[in-house]
ZAROMI-27476 format. One line per field, with one value per residue (C-alpha): x, y, z; residue number from 1. Coordinates in steps of 0.1 Angstrom, whole numbers, plus 5000, padded with zeros to 4 digits. Layout:
% ZAROMI-27476
u c(X,...) .
v c(Y,...) .
w c(Z,...) .
num c(NUM,...) .
This chain:
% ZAROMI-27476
u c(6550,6530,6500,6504,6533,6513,6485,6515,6519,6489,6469,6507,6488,6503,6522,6514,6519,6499,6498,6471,6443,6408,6376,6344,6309,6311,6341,6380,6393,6432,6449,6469,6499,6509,6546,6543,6536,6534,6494,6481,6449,6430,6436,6480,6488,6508,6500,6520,6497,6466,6433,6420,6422,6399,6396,6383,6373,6372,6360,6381,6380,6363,6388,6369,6330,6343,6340,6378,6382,6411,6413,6437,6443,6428,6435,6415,6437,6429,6438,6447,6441,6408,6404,6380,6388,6395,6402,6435,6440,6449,6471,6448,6410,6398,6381,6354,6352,6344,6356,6391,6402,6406,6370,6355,6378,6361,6322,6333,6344,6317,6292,6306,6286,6259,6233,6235,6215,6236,6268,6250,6245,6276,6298,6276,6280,6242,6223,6233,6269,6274,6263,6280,6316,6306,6304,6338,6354,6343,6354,6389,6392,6378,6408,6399,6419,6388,6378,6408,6415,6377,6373,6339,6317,6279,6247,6218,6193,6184,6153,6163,6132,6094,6081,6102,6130,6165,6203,6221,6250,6281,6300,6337,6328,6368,6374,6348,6317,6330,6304,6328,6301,6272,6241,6204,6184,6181,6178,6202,6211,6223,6243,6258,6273,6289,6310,6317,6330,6350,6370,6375,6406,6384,6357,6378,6388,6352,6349,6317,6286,6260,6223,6187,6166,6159,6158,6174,6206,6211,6210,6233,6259,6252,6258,6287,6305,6293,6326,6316,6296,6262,6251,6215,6214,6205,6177,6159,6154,6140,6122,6102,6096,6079,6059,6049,6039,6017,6000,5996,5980,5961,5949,5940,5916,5898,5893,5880,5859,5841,5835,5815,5841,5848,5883,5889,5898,5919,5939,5947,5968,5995,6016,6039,6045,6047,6074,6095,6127,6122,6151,6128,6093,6077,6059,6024,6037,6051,6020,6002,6032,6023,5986,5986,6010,5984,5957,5977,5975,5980,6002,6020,6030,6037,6059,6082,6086,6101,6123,6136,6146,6165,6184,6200,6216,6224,6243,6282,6284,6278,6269,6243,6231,6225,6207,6185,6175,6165,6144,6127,6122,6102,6085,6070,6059,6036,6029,5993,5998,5996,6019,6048,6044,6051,6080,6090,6096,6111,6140,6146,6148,6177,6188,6226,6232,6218,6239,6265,6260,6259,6294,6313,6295,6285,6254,6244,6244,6269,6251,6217,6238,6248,6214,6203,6230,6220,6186,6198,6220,6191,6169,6195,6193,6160,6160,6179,6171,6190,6209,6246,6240,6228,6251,6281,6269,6274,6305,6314,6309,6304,6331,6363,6369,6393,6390,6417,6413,6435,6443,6462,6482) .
v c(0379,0360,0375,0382,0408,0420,0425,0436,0465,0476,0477,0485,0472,0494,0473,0439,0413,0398,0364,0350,0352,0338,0341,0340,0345,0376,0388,0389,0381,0391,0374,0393,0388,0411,0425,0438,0413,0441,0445,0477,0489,0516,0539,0536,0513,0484,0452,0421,0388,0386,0373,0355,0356,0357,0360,0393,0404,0446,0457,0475,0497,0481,0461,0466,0455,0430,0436,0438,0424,0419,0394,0388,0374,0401,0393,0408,0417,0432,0468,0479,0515,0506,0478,0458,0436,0459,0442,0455,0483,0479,0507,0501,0504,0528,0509,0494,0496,0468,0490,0501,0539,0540,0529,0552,0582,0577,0575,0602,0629,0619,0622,0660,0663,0639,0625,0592,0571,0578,0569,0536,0527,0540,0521,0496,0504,0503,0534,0526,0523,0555,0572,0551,0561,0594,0595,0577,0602,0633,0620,0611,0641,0671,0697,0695,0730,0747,0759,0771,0809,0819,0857,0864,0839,0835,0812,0802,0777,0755,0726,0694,0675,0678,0683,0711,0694,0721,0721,0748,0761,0782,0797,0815,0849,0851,0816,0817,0810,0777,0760,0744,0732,0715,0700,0688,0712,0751,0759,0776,0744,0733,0764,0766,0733,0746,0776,0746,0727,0761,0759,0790,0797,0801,0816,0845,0855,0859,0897,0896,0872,0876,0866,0865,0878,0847,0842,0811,0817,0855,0839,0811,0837,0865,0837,0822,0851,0877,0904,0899,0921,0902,0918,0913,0902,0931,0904,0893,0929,0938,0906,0919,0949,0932,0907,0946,0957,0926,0933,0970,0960,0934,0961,0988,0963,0951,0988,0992,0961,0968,1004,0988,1001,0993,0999,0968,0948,0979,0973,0936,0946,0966,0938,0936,0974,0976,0951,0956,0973,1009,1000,0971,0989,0982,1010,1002,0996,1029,1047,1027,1038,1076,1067,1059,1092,1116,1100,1103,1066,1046,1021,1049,1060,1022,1020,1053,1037,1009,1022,1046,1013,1000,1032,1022,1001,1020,1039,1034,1060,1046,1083,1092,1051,1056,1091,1073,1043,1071,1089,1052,1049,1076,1083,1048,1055,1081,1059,1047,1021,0990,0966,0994,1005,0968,0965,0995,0980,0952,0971,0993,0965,0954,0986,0983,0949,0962,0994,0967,0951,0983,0995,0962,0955,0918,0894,0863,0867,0837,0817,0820,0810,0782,0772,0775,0746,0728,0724,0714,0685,0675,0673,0658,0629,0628,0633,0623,0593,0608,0646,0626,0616,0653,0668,0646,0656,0694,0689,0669,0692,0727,0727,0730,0693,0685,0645,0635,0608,0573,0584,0616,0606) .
w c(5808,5833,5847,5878,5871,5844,5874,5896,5874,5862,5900,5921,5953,5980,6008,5987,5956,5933,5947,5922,5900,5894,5868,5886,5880,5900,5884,5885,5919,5927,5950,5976,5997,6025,6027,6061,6088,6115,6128,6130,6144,6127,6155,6152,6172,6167,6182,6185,6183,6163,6175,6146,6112,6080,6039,6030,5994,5985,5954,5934,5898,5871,5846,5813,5818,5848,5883,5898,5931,5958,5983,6010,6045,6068,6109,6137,6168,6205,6212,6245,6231,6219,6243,6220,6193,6159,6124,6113,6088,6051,6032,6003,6018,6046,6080,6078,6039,6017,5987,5978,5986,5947,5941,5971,5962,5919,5940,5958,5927,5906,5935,5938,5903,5899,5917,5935,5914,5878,5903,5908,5875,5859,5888,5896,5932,5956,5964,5999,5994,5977,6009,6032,6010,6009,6048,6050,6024,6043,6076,6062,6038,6061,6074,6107,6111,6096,6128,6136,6125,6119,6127,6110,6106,6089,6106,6090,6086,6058,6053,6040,6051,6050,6085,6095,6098,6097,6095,6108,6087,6097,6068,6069,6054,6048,6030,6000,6022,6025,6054,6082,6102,6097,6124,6128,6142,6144,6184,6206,6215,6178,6176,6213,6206,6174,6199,6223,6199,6185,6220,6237,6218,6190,6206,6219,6180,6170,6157,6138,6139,6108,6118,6109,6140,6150,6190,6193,6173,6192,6225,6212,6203,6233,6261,6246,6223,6238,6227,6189,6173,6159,6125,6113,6078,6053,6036,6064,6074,6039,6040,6071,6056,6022,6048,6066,6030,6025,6057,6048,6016,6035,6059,6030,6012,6041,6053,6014,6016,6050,6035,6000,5976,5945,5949,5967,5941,5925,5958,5948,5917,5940,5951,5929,5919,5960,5968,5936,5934,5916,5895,5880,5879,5844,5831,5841,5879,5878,5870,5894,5922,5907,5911,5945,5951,5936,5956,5991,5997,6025,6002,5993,6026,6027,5995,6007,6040,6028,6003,6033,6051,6022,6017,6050,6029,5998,6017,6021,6046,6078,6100,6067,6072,6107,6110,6077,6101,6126,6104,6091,6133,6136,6103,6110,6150,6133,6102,6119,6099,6121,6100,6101,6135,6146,6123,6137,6172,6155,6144,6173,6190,6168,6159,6168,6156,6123,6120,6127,6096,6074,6094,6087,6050,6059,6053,6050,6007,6011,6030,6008,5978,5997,6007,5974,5968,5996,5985,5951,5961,5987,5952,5931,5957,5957,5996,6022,6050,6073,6087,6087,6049,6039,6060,6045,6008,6023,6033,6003,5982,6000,6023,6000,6000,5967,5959,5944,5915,5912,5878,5888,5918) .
num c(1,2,3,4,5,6,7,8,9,10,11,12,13,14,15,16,17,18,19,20,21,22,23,24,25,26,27,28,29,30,31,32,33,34,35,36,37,38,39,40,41,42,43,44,45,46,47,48,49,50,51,52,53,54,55,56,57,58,59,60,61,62,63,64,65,66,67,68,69,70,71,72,73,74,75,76,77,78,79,80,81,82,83,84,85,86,87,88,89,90,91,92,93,94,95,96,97,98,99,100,101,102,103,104,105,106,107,108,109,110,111,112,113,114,115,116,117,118,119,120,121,122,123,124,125,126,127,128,129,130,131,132,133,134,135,136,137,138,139,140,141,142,143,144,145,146,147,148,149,150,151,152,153,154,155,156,157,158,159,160,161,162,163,164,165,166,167,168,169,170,171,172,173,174,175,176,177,178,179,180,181,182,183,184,185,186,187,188,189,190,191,192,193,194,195,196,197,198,199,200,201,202,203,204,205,206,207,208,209,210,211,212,213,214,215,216,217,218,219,220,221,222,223,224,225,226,227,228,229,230,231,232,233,234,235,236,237,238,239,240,241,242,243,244,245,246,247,248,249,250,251,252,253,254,255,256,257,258,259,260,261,262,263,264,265,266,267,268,269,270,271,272,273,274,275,276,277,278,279,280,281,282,283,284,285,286,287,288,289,290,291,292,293,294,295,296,297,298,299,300,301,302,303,304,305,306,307,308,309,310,311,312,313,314,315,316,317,318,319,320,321,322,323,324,325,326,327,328,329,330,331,332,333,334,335,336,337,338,339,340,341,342,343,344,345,346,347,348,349,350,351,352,353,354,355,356,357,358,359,360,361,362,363,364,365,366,367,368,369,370,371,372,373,374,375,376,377,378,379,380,381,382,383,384,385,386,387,388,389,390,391,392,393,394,395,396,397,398,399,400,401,402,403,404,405,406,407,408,409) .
């Protein structure tokens, strides 16, 4: 058999022959001839005449411990479309690439799993590059339909760089949590360029908005979605109400330490036994929660005011969950403890868009799963030069994209 069938068979060149082979330094370079002779731009359109023409190498899947190689005749040609000189497109590499679409789609799976740095040893393939396929695969590989059909939809924010630098992430609460858009930043302008981009098709489908209380995302969504109903997420609201706790115990041992007393460092131990759920008291913190209940503590007033804000949410019952919020409302007006009466205001202030989320059961619980992955791939690349490269990686491997290896087409 000579060996450019065997090559022939084993590589099956989409739209070309093998035409010849060499033995470099570099590695094995395959020759290719092209069976169509029509000229296509990347964009779809066929043009007639070419405007120059070139020898182009792509690197292709390793053949044993050699680097594989094709080469062929590659033209450039002017697109009245495009009206600029484009090179033509090649069935078996993606524009621009200088790899082959079975080489990118192999970086692509493995970079799904690992971090960038094993892909570079194992494939032999620069740091750089990796990222560069990674951004090509995405843009190629993501259903651009994913913002079509969205009905209830989560936003949050996520840090991927030092210097409080944020993405902003919308998930589909119905599809998984899978994020279907991604962007630099974390203002109203990040987010109001998400709805523009949603069309107001999509916009008009919007039922249900889950939020933290920040003030840029709630204006985002008030001036551009105003019909749906915004739902303050259950964690952030018993996040406040920790941070309010803090402050109450920060409160109660100053008030101890301006007095002289002794108990001021007793004060100190709370923190835990005050924040924790009930359900995960250890014994000691519960006889320290008893303590401060026989003593008629201000912590204690503390503790039983937050657990009456998260029985809002114990509740399945949404009339029992919103006559609960009323009673937190006031018990906390008369509180006199400064902390709660300022969370207090807080919540009133947000009082129907949090009732909302208790009524229609939703959160962000997705979405902090999903930063927790976020930050994890940011880590496993040992950070990130750039939003488009982290924000690729989220879509890679976040957004439901299945790559689909040489070996099982």
């Amino acid at each position: 058999m000579r060996v450019t069938t065997a090559f022939n068979r084993m590589l099956a060149p989409p739209g070309a022959t093998v035409a010849g082979i060499s033995f470099t330094p570099q590695g094995v370079v395959v020759r290719l001839r092209r069976r169509a002779r029509r000229l296509t731009c990347p964009c779809g359109r066929v043009v007639r005449a070419a405007y120059d023409r070139s020898t182009r190498r792509w690197r292709h899947l390793d053949l044993g411990a050699s680097k594989l190689y094709l080469e062929a005749e590659i033209r450039r040609l002017h697109c009245p479309s495009c009206a600029r000189v484009r090179t033509e497109q090649v069935p078996w590499a993606r524009p621009g690439a200088r790899h082959t679409r079975d080489l990118e789609d192999l970086v692509a799976f493995m970079a799904q799993r690992m971090d960038k740095t094993t892909v570079h040893r194992l494939l032999r393939v620069s740091w750089e590059a990796v990222a560069r396929i990674v951004v090509r695969v995405v843009a190629e590989a993501i259903d651009h339909r994913r913002l079509q059909g969205l009905y209830r939809i989560g936003v949050d924010e996520v840090s991927y760089r030092k210097g409080h630098r944020y993405l902003t992430i919308v998930a589909d609460h119905d599809a998984a949590g899978a994020v279907v858009w991604a962007a630099e930043g974390r203002s109203a302008a990040t987010l109001a360029a998400f709805y523009d981009e949603l069309g107001e098709q999509g916009r008009s489908q919007l039922e249900a908005v889950s939020l933290d209380m920040g003030a840029g995302y709630l204006k985002a969504t008030a001036e551009h979605v105003p019909h749906a109903e915004i739902c303050i997420d259950p964690f952030h609201v018993v996040k406040l109400t920790n941070e309010a706790i803090d402050d109450a115990r920060r409160w109660a041992w100053n008030e101890h330490r301006r007095a002289g007393s002794s108990r001021a460092a007793w004060v100190k131990r709370t923190r835990w036994a005050l924040v924790k759920d009930p359900g995960d008291l250890s014994t000691n913190q519960r006889l320290l929660i008893e303590r401060l209940r026989r003593e008629r503590s201000v912590l204690f007033r503390a503790w039983r005011l937050k657990e009456m804000l998260r029985d809002v949410y114990r509740l399945r019952d949404y009339g029992a969950a919103h006559q609960f919020l009323d009673r937190f409302l006031a018990a906390a007006c008369r509180s006199r403890i400064p902390a709660f009466v300022k969370l207090s205001r807080t919540i009133r202030a947000h009082r129907r868009d949090i009732l909302a989320a208790v009524r229609l059961g939703l959160s962000n619980s997705k979405l902090e799963g999903l930063n927790s992955k976020i930050r994890l791939i940011n880590h496993r690349g040992y950070g990130h030069h750039s939003a488009a490269a982290v924000i690729a990686m989220i879509y890679l491997c976040c957004g439901g994209i299945t790559v689909e290896l040489p070996t099982e087409r």
